[in-house]
PDB file of N, CA, C and O in Angstrom:
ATOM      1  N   UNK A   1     261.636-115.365  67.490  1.00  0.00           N
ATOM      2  CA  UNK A   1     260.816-115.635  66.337  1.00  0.00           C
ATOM      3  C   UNK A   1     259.438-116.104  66.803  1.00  0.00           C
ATOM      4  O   UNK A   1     259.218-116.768  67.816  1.00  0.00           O
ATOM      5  N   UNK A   2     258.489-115.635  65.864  1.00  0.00           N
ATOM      6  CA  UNK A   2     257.136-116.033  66.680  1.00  0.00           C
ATOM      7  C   UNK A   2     257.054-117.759  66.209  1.00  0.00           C
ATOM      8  O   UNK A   2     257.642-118.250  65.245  1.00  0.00           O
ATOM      9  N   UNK A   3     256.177-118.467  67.161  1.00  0.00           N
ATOM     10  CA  UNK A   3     256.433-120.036  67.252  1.00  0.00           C
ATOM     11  C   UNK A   3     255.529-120.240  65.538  1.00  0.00           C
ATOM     12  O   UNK A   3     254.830-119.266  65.260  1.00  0.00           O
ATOM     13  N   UNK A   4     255.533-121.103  64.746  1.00  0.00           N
ATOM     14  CA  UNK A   4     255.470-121.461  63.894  1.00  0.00           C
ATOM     15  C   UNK A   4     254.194-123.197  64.373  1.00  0.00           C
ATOM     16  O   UNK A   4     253.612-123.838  63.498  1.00  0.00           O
ATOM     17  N   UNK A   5     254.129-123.441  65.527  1.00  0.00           N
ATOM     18  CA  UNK A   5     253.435-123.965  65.882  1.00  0.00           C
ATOM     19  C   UNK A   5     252.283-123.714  66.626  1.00  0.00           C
ATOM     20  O   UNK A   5     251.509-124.669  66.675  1.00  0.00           O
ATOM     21  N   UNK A   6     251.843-122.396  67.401  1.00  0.00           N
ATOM     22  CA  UNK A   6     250.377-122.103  67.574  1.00  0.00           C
ATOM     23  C   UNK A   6     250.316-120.677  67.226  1.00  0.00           C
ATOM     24  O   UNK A   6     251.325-119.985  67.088  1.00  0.00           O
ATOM     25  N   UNK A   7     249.071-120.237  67.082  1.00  0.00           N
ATOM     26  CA  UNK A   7     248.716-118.872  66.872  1.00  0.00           C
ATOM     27  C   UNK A   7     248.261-118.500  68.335  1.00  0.00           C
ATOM     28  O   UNK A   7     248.695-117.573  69.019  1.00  0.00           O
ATOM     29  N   UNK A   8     247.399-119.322  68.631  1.00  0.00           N
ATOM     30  CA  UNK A   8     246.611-118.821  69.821  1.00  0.00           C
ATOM     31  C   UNK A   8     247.233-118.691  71.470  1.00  0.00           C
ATOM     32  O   UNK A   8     248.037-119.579  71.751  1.00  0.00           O
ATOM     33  N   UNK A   9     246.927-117.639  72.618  1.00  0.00           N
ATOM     34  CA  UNK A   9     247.656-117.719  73.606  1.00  0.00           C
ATOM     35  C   UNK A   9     246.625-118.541  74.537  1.00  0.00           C
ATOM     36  O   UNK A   9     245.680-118.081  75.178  1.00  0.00           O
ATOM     37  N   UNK A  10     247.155-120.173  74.421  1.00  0.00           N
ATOM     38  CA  UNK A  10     246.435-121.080  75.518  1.00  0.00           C
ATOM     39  C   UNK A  10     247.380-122.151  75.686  1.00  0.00           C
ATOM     40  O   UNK A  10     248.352-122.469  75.001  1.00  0.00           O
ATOM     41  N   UNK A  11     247.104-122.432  76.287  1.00  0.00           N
ATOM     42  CA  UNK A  11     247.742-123.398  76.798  1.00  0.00           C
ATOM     43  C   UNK A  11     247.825-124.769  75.621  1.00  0.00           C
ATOM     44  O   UNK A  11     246.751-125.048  75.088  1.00  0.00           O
ATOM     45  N   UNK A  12     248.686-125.355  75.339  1.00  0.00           N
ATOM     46  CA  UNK A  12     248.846-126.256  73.693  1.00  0.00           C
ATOM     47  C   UNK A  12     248.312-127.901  74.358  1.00  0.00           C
ATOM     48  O   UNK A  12     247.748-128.756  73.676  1.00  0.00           O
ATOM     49  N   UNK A  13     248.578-128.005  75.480  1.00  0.00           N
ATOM     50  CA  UNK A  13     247.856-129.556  75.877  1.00  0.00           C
ATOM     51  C   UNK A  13     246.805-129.218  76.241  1.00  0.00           C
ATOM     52  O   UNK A  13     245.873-129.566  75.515  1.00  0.00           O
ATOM     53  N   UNK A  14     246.534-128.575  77.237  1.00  0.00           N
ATOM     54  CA  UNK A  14     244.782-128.665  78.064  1.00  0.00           C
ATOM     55  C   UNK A  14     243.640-127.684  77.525  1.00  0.00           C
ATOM     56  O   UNK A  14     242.456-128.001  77.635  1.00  0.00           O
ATOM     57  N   UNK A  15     244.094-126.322  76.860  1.00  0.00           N
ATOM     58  CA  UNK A  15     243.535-125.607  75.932  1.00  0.00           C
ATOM     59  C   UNK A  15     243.170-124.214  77.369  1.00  0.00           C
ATOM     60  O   UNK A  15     242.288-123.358  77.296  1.00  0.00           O
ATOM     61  N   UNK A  16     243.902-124.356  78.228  1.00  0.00           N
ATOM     62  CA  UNK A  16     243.758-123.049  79.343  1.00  0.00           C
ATOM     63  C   UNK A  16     244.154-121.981  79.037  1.00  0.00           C
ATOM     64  O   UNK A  16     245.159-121.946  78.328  1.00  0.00           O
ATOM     65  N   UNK A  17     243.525-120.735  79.449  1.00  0.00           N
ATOM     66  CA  UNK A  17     244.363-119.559  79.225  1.00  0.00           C
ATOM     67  C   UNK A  17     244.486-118.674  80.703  1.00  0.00           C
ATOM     68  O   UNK A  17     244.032-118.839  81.836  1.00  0.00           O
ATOM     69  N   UNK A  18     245.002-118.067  80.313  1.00  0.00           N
ATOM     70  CA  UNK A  18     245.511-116.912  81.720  1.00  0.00           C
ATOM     71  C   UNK A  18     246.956-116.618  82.161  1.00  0.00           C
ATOM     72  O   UNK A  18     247.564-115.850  81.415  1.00  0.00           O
ATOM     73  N   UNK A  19     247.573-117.053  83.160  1.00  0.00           N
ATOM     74  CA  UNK A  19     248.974-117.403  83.174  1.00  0.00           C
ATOM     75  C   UNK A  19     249.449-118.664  82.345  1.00  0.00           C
ATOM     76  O   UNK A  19     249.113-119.837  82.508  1.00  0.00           O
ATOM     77  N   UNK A  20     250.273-118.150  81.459  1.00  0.00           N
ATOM     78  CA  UNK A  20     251.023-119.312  80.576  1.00  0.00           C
ATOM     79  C   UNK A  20     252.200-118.814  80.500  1.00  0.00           C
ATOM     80  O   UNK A  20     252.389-117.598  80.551  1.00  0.00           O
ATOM     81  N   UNK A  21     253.339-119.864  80.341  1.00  0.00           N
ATOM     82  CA  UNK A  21     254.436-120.165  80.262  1.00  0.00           C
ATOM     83  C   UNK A  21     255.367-120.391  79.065  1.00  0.00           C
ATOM     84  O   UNK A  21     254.816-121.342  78.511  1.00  0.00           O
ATOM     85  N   UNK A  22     256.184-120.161  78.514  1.00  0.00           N
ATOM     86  CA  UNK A  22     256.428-120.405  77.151  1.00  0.00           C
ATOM     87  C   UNK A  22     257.573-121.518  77.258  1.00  0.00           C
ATOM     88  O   UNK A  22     258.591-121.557  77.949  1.00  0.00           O
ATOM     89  N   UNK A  23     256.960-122.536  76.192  1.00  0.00           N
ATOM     90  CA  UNK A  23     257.584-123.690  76.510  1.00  0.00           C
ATOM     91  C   UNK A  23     258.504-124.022  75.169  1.00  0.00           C
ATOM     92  O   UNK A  23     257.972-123.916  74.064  1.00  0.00           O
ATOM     93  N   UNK A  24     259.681-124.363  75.267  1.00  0.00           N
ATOM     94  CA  UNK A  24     260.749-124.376  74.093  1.00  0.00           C
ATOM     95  C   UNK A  24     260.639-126.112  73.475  1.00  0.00           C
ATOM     96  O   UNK A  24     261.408-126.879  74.055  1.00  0.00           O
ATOM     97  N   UNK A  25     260.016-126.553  72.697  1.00  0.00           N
ATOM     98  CA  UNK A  25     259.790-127.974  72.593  1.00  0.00           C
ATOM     99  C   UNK A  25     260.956-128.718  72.653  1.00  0.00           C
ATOM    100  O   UNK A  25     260.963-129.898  73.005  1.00  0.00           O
ATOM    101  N   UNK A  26     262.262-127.893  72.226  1.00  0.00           N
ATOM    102  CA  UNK A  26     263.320-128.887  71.954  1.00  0.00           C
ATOM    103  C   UNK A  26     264.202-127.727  72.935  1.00  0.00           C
ATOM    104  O   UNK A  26     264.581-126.584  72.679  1.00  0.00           O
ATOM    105  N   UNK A  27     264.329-128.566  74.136  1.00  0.00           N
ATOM    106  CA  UNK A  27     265.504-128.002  75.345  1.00  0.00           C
ATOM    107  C   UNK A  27     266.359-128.548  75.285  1.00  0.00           C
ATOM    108  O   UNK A  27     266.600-129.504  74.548  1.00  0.00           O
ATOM    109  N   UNK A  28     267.404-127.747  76.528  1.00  0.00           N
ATOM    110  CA  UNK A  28     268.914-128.091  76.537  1.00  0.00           C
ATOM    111  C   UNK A  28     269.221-127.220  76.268  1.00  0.00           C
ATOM    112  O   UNK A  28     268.573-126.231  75.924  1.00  0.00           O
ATOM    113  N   UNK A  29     270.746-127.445  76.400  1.00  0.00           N
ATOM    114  CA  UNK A  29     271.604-126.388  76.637  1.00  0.00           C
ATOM    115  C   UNK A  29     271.504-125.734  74.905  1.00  0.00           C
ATOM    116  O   UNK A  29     270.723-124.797  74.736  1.00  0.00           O
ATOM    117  N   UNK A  30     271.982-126.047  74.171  1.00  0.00           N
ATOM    118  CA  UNK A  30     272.126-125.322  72.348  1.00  0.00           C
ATOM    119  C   UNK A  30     270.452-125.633  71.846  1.00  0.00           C
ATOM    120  O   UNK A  30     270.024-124.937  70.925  1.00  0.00           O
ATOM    121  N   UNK A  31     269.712-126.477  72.346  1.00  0.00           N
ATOM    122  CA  UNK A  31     268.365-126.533  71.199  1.00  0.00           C
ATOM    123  C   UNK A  31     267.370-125.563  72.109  1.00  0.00           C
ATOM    124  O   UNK A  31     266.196-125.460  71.755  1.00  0.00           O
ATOM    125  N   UNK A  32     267.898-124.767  73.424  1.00  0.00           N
ATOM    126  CA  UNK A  32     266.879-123.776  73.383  1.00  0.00           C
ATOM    127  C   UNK A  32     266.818-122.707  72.767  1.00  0.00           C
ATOM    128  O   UNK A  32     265.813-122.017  72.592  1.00  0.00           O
ATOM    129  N   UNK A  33     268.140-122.469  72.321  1.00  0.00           N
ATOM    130  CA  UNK A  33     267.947-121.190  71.098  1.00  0.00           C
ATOM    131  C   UNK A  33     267.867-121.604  69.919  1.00  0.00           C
ATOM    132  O   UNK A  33     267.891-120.735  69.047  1.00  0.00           O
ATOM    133  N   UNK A  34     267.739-123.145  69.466  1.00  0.00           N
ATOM    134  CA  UNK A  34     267.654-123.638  67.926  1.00  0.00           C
ATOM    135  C   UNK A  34     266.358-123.385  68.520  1.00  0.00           C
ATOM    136  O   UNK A  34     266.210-122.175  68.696  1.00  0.00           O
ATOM    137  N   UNK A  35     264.915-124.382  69.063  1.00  0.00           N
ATOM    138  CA  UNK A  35     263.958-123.839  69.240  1.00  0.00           C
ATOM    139  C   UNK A  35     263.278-122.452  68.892  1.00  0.00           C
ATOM    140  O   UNK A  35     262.401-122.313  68.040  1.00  0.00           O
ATOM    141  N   UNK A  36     263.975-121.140  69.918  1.00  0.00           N
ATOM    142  CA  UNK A  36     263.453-119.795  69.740  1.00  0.00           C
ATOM    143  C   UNK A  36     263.991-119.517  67.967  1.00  0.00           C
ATOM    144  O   UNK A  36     263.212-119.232  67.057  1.00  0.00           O
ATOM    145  N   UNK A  37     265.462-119.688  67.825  1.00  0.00           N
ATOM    146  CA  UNK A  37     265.354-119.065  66.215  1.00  0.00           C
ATOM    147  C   UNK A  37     264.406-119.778  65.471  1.00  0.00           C
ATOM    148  O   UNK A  37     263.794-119.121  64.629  1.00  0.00           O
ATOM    149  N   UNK A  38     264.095-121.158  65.599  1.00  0.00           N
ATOM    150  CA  UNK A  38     262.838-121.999  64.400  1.00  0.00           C
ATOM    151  C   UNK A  38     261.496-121.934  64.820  1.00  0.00           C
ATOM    152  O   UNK A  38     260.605-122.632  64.335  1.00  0.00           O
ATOM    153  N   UNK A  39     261.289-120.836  66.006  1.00  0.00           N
ATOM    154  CA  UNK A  39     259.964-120.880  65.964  1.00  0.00           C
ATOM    155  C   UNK A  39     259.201-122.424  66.159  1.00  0.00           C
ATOM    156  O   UNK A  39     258.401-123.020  65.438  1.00  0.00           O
ATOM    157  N   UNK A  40     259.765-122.741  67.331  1.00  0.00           N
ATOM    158  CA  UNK A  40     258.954-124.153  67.972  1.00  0.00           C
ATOM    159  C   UNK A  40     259.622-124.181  69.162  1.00  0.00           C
ATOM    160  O   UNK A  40     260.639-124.471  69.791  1.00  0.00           O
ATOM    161  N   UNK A  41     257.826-123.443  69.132  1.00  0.00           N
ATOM    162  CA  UNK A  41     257.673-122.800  70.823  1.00  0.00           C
ATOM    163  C   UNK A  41     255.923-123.328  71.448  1.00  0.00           C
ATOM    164  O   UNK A  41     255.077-123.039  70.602  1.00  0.00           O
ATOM    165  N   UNK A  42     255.649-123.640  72.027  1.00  0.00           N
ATOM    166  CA  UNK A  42     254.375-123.699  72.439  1.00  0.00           C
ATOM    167  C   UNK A  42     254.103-122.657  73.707  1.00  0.00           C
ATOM    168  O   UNK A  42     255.091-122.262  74.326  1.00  0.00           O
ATOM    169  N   UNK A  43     252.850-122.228  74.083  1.00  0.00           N
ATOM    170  CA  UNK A  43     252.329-122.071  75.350  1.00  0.00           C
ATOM    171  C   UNK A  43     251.604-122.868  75.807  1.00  0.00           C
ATOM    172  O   UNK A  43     250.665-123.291  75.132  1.00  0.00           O
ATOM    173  N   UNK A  44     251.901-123.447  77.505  1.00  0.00           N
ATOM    174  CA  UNK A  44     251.499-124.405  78.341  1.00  0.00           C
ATOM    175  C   UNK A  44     251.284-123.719  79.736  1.00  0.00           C
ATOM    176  O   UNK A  44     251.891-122.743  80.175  1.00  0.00           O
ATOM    177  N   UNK A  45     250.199-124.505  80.388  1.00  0.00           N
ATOM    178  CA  UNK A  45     250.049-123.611  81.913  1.00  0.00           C
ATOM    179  C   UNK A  45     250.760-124.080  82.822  1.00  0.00           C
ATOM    180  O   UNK A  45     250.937-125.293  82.706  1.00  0.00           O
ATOM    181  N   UNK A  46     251.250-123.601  83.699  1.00  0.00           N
ATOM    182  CA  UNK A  46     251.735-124.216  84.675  1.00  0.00           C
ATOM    183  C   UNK A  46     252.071-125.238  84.986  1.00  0.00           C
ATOM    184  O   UNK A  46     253.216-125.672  85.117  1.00  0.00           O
ATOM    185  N   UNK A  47     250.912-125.816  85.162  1.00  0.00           N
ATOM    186  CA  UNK A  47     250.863-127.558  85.517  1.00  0.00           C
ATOM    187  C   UNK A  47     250.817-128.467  84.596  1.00  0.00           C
ATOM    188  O   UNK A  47     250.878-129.596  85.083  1.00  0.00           O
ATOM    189  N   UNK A  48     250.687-128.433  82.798  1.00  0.00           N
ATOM    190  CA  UNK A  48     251.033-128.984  81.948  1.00  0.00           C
ATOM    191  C   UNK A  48     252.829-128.585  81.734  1.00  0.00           C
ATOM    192  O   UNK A  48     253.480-129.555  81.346  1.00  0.00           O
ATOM    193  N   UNK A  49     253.294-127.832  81.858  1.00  0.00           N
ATOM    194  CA  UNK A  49     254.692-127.307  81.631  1.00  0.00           C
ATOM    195  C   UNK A  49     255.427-128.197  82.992  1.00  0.00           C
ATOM    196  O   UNK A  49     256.471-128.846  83.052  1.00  0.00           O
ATOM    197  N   UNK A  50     254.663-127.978  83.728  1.00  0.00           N
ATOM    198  CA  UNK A  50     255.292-128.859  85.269  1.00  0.00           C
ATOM    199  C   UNK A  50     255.436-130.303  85.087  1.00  0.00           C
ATOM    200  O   UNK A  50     256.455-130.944  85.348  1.00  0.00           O
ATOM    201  N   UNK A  51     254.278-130.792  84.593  1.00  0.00           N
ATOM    202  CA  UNK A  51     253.837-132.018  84.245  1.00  0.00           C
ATOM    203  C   UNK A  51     254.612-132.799  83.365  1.00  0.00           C
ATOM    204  O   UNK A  51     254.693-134.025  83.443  1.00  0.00           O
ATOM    205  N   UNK A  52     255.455-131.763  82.126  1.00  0.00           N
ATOM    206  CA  UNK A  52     255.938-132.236  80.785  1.00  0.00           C
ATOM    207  C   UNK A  52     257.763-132.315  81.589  1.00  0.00           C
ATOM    208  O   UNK A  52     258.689-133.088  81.346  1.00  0.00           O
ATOM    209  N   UNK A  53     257.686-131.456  82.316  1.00  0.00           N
ATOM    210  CA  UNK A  53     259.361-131.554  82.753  1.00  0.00           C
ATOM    211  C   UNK A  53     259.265-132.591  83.947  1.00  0.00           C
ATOM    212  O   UNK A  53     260.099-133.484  83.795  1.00  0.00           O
ATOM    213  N   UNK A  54     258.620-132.716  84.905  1.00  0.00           N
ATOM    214  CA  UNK A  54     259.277-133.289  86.018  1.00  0.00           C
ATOM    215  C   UNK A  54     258.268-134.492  86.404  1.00  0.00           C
ATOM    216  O   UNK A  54     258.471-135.173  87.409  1.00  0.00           O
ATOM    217  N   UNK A  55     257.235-134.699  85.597  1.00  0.00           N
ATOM    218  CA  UNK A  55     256.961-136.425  85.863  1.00  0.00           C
ATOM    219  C   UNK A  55     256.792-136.988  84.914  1.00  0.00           C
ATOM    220  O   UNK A  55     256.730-136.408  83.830  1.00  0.00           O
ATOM    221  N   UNK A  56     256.625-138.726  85.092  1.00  0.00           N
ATOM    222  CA  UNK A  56     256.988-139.317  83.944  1.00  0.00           C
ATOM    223  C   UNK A  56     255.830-139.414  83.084  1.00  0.00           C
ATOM    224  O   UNK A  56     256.102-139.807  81.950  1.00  0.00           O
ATOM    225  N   UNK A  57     254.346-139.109  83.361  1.00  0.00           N
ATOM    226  CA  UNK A  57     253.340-138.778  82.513  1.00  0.00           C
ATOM    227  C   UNK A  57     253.160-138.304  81.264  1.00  0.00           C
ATOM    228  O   UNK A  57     252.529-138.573  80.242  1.00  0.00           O
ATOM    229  N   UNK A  58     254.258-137.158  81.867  1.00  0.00           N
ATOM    230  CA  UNK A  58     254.591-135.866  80.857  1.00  0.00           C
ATOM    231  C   UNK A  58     255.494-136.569  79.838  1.00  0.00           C
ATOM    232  O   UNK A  58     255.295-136.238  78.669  1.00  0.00           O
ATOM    233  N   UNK A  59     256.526-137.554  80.084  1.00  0.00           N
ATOM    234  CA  UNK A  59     257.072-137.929  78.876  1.00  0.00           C
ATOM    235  C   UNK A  59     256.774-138.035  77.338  1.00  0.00           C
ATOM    236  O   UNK A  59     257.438-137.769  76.336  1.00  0.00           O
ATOM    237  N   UNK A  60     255.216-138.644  77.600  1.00  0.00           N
ATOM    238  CA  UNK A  60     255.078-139.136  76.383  1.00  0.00           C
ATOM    239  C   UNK A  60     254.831-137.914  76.108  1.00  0.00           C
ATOM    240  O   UNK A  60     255.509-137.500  75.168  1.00  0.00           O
ATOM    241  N   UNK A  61     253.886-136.918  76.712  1.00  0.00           N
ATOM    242  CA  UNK A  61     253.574-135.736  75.667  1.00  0.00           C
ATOM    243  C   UNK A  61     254.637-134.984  74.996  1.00  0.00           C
ATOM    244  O   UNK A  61     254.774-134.510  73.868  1.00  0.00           O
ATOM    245  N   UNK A  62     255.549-135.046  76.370  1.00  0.00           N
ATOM    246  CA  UNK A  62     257.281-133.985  75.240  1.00  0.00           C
ATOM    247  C   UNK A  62     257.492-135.141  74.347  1.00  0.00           C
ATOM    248  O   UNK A  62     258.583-134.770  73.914  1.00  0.00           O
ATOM    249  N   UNK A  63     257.301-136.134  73.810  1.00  0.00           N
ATOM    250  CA  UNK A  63     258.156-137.132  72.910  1.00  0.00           C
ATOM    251  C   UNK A  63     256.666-136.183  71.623  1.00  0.00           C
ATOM    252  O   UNK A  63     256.871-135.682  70.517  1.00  0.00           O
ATOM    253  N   UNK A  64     255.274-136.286  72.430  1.00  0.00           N
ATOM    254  CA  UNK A  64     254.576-135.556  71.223  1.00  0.00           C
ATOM    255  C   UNK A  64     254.731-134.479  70.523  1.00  0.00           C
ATOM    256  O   UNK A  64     254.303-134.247  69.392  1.00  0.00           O
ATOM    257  N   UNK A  65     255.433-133.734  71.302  1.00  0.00           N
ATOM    258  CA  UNK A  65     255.602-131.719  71.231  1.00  0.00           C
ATOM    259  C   UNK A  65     256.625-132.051  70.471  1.00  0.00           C
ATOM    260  O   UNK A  65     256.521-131.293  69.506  1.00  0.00           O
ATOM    261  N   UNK A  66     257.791-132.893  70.272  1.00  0.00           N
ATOM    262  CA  UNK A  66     258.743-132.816  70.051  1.00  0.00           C
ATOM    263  C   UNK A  66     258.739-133.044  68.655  1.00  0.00           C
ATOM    264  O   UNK A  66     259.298-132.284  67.864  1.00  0.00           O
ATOM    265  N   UNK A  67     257.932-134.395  68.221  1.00  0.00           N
ATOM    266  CA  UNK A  67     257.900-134.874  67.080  1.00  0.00           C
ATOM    267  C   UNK A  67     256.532-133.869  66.338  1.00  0.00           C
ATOM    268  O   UNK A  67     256.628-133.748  65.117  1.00  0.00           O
ATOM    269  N   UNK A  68     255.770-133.434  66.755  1.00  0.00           N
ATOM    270  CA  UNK A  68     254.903-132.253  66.376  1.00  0.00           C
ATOM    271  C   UNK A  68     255.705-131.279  65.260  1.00  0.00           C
ATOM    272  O   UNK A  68     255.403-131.069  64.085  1.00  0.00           O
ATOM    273  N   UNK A  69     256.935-130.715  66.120  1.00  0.00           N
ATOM    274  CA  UNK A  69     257.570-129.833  66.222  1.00  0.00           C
ATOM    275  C   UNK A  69     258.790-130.018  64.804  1.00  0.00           C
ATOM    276  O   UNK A  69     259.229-129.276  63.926  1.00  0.00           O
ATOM    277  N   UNK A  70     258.983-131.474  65.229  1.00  0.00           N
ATOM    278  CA  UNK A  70     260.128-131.885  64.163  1.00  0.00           C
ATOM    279  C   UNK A  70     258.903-131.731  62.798  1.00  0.00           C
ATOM    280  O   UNK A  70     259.424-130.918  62.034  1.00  0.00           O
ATOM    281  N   UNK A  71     257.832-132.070  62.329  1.00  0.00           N
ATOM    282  CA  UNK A  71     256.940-132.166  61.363  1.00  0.00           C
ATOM    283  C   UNK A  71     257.007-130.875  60.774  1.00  0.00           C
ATOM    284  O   UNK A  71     257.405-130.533  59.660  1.00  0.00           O
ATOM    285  N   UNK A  72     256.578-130.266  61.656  1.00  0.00           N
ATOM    286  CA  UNK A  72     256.833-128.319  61.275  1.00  0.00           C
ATOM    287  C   UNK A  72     257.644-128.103  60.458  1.00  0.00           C
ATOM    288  O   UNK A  72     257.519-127.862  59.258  1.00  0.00           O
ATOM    289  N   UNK A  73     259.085-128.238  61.506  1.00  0.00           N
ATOM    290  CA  UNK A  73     259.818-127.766  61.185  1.00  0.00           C
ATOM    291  C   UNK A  73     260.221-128.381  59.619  1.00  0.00           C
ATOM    292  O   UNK A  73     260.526-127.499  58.816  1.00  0.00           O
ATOM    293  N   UNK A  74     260.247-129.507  59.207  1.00  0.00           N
ATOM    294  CA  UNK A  74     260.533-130.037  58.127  1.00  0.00           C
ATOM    295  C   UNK A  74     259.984-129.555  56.891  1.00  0.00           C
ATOM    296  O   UNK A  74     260.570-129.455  55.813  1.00  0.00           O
ATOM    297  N   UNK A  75     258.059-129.089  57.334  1.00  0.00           N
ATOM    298  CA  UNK A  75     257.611-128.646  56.276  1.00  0.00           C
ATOM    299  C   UNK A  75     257.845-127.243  55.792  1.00  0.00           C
ATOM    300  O   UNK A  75     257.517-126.593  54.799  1.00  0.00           O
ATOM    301  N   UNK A  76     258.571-127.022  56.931  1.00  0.00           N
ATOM    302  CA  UNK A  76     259.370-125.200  56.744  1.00  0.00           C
ATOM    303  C   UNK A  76     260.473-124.948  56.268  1.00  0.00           C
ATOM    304  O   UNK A  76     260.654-123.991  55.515  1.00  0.00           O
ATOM    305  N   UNK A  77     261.568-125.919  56.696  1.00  0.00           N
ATOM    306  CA  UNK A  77     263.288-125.526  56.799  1.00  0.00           C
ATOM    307  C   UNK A  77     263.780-126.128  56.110  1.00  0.00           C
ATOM    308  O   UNK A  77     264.594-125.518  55.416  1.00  0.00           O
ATOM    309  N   UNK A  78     263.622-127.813  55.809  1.00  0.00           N
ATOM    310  CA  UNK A  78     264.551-128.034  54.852  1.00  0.00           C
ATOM    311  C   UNK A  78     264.493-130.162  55.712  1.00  0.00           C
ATOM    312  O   UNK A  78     263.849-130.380  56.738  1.00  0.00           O
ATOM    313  N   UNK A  79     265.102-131.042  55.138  1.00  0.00           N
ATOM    314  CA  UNK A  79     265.129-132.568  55.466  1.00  0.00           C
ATOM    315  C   UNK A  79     264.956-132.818  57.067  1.00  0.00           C
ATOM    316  O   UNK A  79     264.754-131.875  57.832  1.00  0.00           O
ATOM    317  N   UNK A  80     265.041-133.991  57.448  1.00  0.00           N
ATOM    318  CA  UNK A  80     265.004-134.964  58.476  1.00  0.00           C
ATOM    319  C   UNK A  80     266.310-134.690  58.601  1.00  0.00           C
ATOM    320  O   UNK A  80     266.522-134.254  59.733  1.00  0.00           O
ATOM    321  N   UNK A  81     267.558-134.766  57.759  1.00  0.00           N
ATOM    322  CA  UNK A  81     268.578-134.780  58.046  1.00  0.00           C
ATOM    323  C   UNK A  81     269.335-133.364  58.580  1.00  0.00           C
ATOM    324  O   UNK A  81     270.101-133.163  59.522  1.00  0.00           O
ATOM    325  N   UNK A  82     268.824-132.563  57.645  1.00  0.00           N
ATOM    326  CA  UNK A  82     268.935-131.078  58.194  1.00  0.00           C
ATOM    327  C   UNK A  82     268.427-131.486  59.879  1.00  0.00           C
ATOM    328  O   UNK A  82     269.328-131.732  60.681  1.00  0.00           O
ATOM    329  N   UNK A  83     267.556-131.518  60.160  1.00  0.00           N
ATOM    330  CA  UNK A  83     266.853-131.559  61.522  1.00  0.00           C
ATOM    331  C   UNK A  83     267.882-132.094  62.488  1.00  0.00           C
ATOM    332  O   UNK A  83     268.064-131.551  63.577  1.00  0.00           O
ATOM    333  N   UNK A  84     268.692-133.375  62.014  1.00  0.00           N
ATOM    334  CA  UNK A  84     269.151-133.650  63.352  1.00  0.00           C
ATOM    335  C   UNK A  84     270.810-132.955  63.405  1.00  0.00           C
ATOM    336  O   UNK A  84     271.371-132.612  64.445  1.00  0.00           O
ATOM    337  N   UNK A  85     271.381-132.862  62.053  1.00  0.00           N
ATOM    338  CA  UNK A  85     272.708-131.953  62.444  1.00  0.00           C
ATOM    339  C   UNK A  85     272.580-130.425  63.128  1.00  0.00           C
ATOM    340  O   UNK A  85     273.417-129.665  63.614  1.00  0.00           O
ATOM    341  N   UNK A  86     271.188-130.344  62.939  1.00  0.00           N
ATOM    342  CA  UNK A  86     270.849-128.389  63.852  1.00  0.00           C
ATOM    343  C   UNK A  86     270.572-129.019  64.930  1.00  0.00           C
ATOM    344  O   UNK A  86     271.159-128.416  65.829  1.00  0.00           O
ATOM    345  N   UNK A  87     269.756-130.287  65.542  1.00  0.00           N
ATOM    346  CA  UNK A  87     269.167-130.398  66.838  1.00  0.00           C
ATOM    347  C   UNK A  87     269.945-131.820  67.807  1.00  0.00           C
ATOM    348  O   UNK A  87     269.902-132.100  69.005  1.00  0.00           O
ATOM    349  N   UNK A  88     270.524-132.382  66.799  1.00  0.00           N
ATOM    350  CA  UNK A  88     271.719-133.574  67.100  1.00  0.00           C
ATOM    351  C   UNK A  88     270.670-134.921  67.175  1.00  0.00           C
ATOM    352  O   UNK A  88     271.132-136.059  67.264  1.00  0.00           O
ATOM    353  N   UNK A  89     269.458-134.701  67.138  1.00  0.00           N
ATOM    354  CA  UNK A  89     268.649-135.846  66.921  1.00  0.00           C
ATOM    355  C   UNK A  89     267.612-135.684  66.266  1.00  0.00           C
ATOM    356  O   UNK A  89     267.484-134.631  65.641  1.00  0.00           O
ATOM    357  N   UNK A  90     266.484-136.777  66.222  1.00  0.00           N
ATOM    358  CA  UNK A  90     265.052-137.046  65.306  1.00  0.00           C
ATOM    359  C   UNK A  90     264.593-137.559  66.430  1.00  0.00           C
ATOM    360  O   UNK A  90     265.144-138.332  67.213  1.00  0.00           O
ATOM    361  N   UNK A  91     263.563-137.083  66.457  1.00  0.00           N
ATOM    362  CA  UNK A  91     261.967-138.268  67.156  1.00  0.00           C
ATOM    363  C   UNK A  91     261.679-138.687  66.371  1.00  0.00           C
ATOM    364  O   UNK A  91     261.388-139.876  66.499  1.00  0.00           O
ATOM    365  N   UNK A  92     261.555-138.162  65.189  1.00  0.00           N
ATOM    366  CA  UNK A  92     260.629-139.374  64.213  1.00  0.00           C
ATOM    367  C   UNK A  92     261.501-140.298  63.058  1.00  0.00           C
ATOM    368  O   UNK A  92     260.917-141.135  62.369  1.00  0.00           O
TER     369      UNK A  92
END
């Protein structure tokens, strides 16, 4: 499904384009295909996608992408509560 959170192909934290990566806001094992079917998806470059998985910098921004993402999705699909029995939790 196309992401429901950007139009544009750049990078969603630093605003880069060229090689990008497609980043699933809500991972794991079952919320990477809840992600792709709800369309909350971002593109990130390399080193923001690197940045968001494997140091602790990056935390806060996935806690941002995430709750971004949960906003979306709410104003699209249906409650907060809907949200966490499809994704098993809330950020916000």
């Amino acid at each position: 499904m196309e992401s429901i959170l950007q139009r544009e192909r750049q990078c969603f934290v630093c605003g880069r384009q060229g090689e990008l990566d497609l980043h699933h806001t809500w991972h794991g094992h079952s919320n990477r295909k809840n992600a792709d079917d709800y369309g909350l998806t971002v593109y990130l470059c390399r080193d923001c996608h690197s940045m968001i998985h494997d140091k602790p910098e990056g935390r806060a921004i996935d806690i941002q992408l995430k709750q971004f993402a949960q906003r979306r999705w709410e104003e699209e699909y249906g409650t907060r509560e809907d949200f966490r029995r499809i994704f098993g939790k809330s950020e916000l």
